[in-house]
PASEBA-1860 file (N, C-alpha, C; in nm, 3 decimals):
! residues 246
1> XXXXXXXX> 2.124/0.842/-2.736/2.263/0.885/-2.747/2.284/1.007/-2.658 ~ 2.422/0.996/-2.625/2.412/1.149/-2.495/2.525/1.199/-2.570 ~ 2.493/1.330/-2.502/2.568/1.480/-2.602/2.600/1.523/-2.455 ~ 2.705/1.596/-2.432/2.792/1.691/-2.374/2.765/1.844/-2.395 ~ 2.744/1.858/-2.349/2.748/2.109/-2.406/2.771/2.138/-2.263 ~ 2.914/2.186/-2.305/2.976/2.263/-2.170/2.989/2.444/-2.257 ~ 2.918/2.482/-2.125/2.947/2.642/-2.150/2.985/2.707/-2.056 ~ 3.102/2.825/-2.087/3.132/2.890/-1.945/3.136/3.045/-2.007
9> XXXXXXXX> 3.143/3.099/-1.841/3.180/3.263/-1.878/3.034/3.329/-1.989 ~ 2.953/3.303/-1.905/2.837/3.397/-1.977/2.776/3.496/-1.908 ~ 2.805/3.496/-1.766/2.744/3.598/-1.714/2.837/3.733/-1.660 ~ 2.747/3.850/-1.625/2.841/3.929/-1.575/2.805/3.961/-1.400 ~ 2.856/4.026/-1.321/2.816/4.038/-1.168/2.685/4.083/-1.157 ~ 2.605/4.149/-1.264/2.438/4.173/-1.260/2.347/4.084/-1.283 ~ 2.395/3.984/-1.355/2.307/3.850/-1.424/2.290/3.724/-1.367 ~ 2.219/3.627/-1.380/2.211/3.522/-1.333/2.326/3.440/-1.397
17> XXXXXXXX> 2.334/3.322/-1.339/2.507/3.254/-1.344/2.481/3.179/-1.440 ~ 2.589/3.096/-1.439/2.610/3.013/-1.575/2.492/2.898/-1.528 ~ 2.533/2.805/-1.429/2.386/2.715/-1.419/2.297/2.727/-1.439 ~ 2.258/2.856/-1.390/2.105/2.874/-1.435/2.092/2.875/-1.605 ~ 2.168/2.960/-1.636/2.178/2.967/-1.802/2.181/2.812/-1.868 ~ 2.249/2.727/-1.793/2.221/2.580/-1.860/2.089/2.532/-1.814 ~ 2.018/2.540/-1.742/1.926/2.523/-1.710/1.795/2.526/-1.814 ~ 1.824/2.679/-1.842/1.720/2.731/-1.911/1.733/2.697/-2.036
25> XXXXXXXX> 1.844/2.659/-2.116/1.926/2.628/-2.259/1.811/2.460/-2.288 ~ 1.874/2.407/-2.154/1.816/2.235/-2.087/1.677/2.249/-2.153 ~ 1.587/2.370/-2.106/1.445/2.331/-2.122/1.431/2.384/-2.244 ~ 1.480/2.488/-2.280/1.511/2.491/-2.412/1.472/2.365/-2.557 ~ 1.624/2.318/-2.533/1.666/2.199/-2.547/1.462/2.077/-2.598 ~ 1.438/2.044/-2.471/1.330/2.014/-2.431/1.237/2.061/-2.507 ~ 1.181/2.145/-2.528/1.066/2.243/-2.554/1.059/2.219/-2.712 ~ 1.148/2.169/-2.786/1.194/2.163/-2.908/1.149/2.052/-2.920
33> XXXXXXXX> 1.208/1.940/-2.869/1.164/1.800/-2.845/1.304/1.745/-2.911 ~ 1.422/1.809/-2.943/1.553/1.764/-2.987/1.607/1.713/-2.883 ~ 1.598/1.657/-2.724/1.646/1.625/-2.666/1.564/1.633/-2.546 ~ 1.613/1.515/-2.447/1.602/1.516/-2.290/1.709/1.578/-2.226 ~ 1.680/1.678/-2.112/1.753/1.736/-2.045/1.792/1.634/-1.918 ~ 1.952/1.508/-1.885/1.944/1.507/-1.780/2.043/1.507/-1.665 ~ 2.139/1.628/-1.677/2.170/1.644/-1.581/2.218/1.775/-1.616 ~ 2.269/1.887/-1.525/2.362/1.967/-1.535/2.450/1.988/-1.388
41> XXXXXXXX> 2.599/1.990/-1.438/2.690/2.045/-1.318/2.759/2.120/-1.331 ~ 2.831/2.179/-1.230/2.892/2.296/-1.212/3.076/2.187/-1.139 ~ 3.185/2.291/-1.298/3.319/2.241/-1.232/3.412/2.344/-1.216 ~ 3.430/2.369/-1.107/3.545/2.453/-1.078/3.686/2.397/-1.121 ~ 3.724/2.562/-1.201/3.874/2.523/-1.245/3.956/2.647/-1.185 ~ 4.111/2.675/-1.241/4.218/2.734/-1.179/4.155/2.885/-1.168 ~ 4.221/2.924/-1.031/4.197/3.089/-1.000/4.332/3.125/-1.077 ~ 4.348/3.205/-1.169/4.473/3.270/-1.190/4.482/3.453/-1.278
49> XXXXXXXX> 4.544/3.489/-1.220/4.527/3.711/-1.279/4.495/3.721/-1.407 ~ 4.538/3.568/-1.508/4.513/3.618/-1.639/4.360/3.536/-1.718 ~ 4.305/3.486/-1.565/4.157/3.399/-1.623/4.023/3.530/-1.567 ~ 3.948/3.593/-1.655/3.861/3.648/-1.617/3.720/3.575/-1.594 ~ 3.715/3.605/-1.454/3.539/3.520/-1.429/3.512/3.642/-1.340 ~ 3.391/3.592/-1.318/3.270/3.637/-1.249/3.297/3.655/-1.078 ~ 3.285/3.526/-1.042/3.330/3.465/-0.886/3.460/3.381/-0.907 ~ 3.368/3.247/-0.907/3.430/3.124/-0.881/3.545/3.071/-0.997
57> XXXXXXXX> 3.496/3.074/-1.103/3.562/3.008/-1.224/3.487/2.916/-1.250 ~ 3.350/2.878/-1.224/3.289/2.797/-1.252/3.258/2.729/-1.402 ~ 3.262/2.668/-1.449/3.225/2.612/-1.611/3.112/2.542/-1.598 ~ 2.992/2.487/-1.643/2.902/2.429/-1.641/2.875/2.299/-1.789 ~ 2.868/2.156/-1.749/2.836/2.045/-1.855/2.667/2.050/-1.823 ~ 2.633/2.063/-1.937/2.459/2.005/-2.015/2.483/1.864/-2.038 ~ 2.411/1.762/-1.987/2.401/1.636/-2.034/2.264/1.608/-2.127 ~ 2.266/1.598/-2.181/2.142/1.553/-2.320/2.146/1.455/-2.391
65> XXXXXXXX> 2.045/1.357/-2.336/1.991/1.248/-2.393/1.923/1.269/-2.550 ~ 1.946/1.240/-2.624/1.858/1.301/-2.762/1.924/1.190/-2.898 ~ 1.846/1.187/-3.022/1.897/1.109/-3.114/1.975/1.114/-3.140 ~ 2.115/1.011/-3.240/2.206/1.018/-3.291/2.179/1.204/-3.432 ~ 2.094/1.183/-3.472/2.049/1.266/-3.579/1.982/1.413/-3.536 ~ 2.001/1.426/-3.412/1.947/1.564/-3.333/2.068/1.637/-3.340 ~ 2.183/1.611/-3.311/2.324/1.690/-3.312/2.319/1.817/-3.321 ~ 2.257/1.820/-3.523/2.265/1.896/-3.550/2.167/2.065/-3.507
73> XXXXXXXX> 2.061/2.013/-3.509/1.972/2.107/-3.482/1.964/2.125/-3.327 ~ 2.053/2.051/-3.229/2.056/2.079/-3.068/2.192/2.194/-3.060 ~ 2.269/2.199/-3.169/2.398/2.289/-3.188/2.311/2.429/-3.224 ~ 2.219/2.396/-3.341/2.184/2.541/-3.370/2.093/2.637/-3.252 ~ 1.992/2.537/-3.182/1.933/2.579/-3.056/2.074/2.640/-2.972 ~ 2.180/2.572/-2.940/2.258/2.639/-2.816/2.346/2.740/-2.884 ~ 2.315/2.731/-3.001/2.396/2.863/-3.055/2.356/3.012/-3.071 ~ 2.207/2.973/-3.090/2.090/3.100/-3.148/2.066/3.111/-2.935
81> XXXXXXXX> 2.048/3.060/-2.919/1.988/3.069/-2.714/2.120/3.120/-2.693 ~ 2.277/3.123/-2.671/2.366/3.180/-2.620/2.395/3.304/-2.681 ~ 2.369/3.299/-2.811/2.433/3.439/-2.889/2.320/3.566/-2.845 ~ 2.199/3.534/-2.800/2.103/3.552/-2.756/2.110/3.590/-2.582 ~ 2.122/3.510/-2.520/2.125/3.529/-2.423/2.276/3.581/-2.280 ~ 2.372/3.508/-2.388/2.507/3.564/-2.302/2.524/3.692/-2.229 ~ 2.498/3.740/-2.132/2.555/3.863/-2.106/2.669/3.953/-2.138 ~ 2.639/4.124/-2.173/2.693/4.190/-2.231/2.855/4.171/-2.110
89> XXXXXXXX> 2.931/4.207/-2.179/3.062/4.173/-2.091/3.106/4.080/-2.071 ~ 3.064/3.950/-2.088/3.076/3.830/-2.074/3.163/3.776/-2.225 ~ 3.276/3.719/-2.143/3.343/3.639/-2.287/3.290/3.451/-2.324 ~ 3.164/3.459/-2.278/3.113/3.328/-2.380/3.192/3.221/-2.434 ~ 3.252/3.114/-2.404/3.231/2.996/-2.507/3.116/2.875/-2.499 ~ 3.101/2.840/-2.600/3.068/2.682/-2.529/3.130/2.585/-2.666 ~ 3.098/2.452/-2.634/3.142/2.314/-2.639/3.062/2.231/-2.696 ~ 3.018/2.107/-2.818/2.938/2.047/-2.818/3.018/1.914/-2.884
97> XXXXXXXX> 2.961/1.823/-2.788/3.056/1.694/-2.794/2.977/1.584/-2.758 ~ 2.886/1.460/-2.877/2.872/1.323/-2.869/2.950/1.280/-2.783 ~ 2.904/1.159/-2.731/2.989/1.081/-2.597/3.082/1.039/-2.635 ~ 3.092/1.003/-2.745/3.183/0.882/-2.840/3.278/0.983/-2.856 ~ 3.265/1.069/-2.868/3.411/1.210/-2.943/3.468/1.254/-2.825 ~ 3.445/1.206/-2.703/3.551/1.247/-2.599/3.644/1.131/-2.601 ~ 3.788/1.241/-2.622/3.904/1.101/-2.560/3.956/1.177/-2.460 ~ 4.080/1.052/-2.430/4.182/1.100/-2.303/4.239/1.220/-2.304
105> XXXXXXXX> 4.210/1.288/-2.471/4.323/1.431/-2.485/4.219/1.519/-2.395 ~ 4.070/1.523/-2.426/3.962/1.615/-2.374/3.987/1.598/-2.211 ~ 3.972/1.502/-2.183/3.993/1.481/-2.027/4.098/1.539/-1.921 ~ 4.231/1.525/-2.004/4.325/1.585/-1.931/4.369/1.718/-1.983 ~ 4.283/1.746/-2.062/4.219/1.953/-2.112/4.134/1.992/-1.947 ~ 4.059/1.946/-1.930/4.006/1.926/-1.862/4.032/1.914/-1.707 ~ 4.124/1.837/-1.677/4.232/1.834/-1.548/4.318/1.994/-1.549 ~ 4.369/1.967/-1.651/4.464/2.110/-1.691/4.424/2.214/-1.659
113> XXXXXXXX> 4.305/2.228/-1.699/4.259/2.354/-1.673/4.152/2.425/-1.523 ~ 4.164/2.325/-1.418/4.161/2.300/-1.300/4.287/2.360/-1.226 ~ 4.445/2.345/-1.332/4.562/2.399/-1.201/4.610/2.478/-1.297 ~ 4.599/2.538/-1.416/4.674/2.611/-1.492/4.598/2.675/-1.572 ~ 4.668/2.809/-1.650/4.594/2.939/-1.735/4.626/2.833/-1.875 ~ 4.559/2.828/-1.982/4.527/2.752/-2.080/4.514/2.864/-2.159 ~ 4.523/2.824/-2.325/4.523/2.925/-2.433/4.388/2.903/-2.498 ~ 4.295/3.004/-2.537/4.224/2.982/-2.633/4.200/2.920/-2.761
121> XXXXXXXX> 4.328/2.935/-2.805/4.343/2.828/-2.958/4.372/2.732/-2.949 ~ 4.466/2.674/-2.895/4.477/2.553/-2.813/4.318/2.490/-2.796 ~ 4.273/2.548/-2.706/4.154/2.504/-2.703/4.017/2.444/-2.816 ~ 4.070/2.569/-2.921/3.986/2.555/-3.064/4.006/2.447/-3.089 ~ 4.166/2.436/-3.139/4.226/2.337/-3.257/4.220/2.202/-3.181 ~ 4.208/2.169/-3.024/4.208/2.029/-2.973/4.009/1.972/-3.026 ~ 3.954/2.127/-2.990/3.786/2.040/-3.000/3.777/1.970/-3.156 ~ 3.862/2.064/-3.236/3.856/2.072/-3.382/3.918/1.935/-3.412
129> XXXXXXXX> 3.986/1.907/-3.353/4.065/1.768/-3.366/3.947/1.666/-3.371 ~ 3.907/1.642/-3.230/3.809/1.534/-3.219/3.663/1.608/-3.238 ~ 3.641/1.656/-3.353/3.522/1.647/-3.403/3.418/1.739/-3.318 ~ 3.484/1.821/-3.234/3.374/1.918/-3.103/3.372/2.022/-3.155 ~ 3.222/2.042/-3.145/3.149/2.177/-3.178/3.208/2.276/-3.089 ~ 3.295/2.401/-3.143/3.326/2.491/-3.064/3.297/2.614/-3.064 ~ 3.305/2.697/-2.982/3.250/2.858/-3.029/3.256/2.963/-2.949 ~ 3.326/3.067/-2.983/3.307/3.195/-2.856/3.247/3.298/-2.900
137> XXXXXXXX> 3.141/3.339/-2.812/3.019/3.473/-2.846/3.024/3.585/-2.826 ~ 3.093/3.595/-2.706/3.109/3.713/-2.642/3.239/3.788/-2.645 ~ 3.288/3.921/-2.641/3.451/3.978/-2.570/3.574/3.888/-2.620 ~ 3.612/3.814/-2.613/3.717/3.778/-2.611/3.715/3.599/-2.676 ~ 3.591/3.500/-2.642/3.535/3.410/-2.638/3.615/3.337/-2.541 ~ 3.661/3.364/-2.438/3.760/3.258/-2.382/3.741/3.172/-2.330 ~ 3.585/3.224/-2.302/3.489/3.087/-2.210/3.498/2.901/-2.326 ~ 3.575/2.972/-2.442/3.569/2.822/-2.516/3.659/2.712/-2.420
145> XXXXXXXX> 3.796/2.754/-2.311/3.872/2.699/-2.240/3.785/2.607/-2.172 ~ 3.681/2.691/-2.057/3.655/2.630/-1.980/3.499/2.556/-2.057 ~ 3.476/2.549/-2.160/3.330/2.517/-2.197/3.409/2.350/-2.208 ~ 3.550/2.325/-2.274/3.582/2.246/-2.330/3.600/2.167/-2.205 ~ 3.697/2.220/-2.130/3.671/2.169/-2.020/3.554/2.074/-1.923 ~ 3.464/2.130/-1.906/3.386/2.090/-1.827/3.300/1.992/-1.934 ~ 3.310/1.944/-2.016/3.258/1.811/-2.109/3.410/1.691/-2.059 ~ 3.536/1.772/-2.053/3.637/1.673/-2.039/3.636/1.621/-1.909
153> XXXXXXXX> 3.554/1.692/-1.775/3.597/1.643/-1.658/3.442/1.573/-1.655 ~ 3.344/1.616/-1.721/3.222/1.499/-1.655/3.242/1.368/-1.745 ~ 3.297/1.365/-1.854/3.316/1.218/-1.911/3.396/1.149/-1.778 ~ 3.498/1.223/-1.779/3.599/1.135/-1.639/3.486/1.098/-1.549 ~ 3.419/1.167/-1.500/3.316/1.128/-1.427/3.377/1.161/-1.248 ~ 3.453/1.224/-1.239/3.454/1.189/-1.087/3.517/1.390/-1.050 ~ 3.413/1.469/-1.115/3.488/1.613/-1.038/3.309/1.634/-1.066 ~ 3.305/1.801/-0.977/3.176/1.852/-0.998/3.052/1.848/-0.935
161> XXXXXXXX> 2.955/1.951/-0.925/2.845/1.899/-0.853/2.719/1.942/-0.930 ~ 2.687/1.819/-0.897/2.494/1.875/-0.990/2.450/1.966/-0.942 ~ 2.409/2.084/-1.057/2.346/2.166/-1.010/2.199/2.187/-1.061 ~ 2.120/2.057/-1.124/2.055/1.983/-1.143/1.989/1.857/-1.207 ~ 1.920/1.820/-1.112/1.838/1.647/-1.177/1.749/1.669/-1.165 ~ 1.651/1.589/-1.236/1.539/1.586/-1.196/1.488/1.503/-1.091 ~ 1.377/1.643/-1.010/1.347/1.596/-0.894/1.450/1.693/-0.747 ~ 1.542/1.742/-0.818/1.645/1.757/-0.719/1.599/1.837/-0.623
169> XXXXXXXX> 1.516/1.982/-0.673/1.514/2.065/-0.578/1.390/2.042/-0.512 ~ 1.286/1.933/-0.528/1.213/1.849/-0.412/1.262/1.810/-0.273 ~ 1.420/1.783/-0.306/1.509/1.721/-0.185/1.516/1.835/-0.086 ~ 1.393/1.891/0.009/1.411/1.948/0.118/1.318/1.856/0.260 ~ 1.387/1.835/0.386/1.284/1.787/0.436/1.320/1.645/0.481 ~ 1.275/1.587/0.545/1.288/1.449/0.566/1.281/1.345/0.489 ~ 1.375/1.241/0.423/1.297/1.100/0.357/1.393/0.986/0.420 ~ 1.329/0.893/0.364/1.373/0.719/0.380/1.481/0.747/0.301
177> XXXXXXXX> 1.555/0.650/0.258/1.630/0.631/0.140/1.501/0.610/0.024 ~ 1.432/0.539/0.013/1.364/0.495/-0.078/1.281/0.601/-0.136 ~ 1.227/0.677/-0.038/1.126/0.800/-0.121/1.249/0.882/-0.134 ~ 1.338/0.889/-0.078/1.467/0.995/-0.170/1.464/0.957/-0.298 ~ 1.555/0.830/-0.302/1.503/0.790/-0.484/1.459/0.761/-0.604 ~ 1.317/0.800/-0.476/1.211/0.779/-0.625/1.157/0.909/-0.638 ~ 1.205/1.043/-0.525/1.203/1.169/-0.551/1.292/1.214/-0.672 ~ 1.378/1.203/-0.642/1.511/1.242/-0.784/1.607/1.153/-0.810
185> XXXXXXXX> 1.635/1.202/-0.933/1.703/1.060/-1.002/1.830/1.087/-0.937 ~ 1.902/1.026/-0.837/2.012/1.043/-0.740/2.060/0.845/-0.795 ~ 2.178/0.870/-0.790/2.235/0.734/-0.782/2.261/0.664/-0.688 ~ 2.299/0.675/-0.600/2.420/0.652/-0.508/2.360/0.763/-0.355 ~ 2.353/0.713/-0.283/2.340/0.764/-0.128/2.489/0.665/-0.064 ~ 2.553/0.803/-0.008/2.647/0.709/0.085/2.755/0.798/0.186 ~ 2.813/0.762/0.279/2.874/0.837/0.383/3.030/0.813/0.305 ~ 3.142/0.904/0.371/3.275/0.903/0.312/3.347/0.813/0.318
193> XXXXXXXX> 3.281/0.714/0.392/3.342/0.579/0.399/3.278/0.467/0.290 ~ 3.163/0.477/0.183/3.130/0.429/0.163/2.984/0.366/0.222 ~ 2.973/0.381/0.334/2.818/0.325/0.403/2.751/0.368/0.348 ~ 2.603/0.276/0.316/2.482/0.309/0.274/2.372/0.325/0.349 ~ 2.297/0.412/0.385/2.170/0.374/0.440/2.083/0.295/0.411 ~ 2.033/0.236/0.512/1.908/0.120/0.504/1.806/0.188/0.429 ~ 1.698/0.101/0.359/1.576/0.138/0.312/1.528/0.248/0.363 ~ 1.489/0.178/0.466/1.375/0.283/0.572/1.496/0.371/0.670
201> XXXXXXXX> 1.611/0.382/0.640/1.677/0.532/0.735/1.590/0.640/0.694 ~ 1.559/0.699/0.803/1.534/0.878/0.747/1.684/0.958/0.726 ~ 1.635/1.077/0.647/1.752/1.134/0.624/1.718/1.249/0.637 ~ 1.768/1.369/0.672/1.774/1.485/0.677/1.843/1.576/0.597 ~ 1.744/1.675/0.522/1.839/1.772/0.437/1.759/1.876/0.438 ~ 1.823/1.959/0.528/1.819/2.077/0.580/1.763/2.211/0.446 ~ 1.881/2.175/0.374/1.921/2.295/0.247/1.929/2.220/0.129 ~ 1.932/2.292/0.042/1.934/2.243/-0.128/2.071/2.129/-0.091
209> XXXXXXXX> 1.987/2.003/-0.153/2.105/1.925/-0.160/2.230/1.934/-0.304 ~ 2.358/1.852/-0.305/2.425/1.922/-0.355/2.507/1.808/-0.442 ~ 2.386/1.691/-0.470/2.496/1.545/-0.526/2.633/1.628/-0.592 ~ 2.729/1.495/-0.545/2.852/1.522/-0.646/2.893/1.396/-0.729 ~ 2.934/1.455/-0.841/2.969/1.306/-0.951/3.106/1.256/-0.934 ~ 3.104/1.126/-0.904/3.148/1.021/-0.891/3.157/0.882/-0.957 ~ 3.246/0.839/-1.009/3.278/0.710/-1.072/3.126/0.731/-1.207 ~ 3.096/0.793/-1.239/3.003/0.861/-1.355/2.884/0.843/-1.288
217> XXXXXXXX> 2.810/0.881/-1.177/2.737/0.848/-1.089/2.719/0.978/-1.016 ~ 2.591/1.035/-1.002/2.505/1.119/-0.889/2.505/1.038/-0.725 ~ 2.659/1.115/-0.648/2.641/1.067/-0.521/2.617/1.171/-0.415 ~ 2.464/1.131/-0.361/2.488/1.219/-0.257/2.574/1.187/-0.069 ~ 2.615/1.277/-0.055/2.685/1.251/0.094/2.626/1.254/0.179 ~ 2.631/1.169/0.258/2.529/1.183/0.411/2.626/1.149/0.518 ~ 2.589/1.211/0.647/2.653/1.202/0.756/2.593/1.138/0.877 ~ 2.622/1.045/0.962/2.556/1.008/1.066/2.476/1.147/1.109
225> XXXXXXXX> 2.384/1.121/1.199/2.304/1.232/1.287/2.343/1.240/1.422 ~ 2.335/1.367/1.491/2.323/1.379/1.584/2.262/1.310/1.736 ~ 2.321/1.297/1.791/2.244/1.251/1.929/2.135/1.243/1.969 ~ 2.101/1.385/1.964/1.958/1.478/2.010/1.867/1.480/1.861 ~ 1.932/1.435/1.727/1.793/1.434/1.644/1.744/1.319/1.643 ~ 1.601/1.303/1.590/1.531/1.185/1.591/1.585/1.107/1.451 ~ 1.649/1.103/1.330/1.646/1.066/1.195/1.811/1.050/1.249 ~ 1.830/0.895/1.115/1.986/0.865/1.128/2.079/0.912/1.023
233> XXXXXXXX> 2.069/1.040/0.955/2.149/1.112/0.849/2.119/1.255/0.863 ~ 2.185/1.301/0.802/2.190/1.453/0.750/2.323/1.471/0.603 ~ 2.228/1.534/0.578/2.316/1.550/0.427/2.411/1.667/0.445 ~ 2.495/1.608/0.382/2.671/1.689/0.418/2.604/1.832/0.353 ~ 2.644/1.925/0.378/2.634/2.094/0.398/2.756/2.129/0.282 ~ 2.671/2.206/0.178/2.768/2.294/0.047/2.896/2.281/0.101 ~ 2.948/2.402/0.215/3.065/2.422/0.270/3.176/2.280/0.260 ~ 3.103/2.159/0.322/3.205/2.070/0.387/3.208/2.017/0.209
241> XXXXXX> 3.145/2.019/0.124/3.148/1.943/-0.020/3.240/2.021/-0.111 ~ 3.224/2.175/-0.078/3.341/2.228/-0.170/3.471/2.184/-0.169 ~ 3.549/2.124/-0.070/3.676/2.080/-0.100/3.683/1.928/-0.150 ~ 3.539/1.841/-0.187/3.537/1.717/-0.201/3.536/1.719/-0.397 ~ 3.430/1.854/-0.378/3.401/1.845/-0.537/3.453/1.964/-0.644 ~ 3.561/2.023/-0.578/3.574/2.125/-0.631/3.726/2.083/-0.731
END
């Protein structure tokens, strides 16, 4: 059964960011044996004077594979690890939501809060509706907006970028298609048109690659190659992906 835990707004400009913080929650998670850690992404939502973040506005979804009957004790882990770990200054929420307990209301919470300033209670009383674990730790808790959020836009499946799989940060260096995917669990290789590389293409990726989710799917982007290189791809560059996945 897969579980959702979106958390945002935990760090402050001295601390490590929210991904990493899911990261570490992930192995957490793991270490317990209440769950498989497998994916985490990062979704940017609205810049606006009355949303306090860090940088970006980033929110971060935990994906966790784990029993119907883990729920409970994977809530008390991300509760005791955030109340714990949130940074001082930081207004903290997070989110905990079975697959089955997202509807269309979570989703377009979720959109919403991508182009517009959103209310905190609002936020409570919608998770409270459909059955989502909610909670703010820190200052103000407002991070519950965007925690809720970012469970509503990875069910949609098509905003966001992994900011890890397993296997992912192996992806430096040359491969086929084929040892790409049996390096990390990547779904989908394909150019903006849809093209796939052959088996045996090499591919090139320079820098930390940067899958983005799609149709509920890990896709990474690749670009024809250059003239003068020897390999027929290169993987699209952070920069050119922020306006694809942001």
């Amino acid at each position: 059964m897969l579980f959702l835990i979106g958390i945002d707004d935990t760090d402050n400009p001295k601390t490590g960011d929210t991904g990493s913080l899911a990261q570490r929650l992930g192995a957490k998670i793991e270490a317990s044996r209440s769950g498989r850690m497998v994916s985490v992404t990062g979704h940017q939502l609205a810049h606006h004077p009355n949303i306090i973040s860090t940088s970006q506005n980033q929110s971060v979804c935990l994906l966790v594979d784990a029993d119907h009957d883990a729920q409970r004790d994977i809530e008390l882990i991300c509760r005791t690890f955030l109340m714990h770990e949130c940074a001082a200054g930081s207004n903290s929420g997070f989110a905990l939501a079975a697959w089955s307990s997202v509807s269309p209301a979570i989703t377009a919470w979720g959109h919403q809060a991508k182009s517009v300033f959103l209310d905190r209670q609002e936020a409570i009383n919608l998770a409270r509706a459909y059955k989502i674990s909610i909670a703010g730790f820190t200052g103000s808790g407002q991070g519950v907006i965007g925690a809720l959020a970012a469970i509503g836009l990875y069910f949609d499946g098509n905003d966001g970028r992994f900011l890890w799989l397993d296997g992912l940060r192996s992806l430096k260096g040359i491969f086929t298609l084929t040892s790409l995917v049996e390096t990390c669990a990547i779904d989908r290789v394909e150019n903006l048109r849809g093209r796939k590389p052959m088996p045996n293409d090499r591919i090139h990726i320079s820098e930390e690659a940067y899958p983005i989710l799609r149709d509920g799917q890990s896709l990474l982007l690749v670009e024809p190659s250059k003239k003068d290189e020897t390999w027929e791809w290169n993987s699209i560059s952070l920069e050119k992906l922020k306006h694809l996945s942001s």
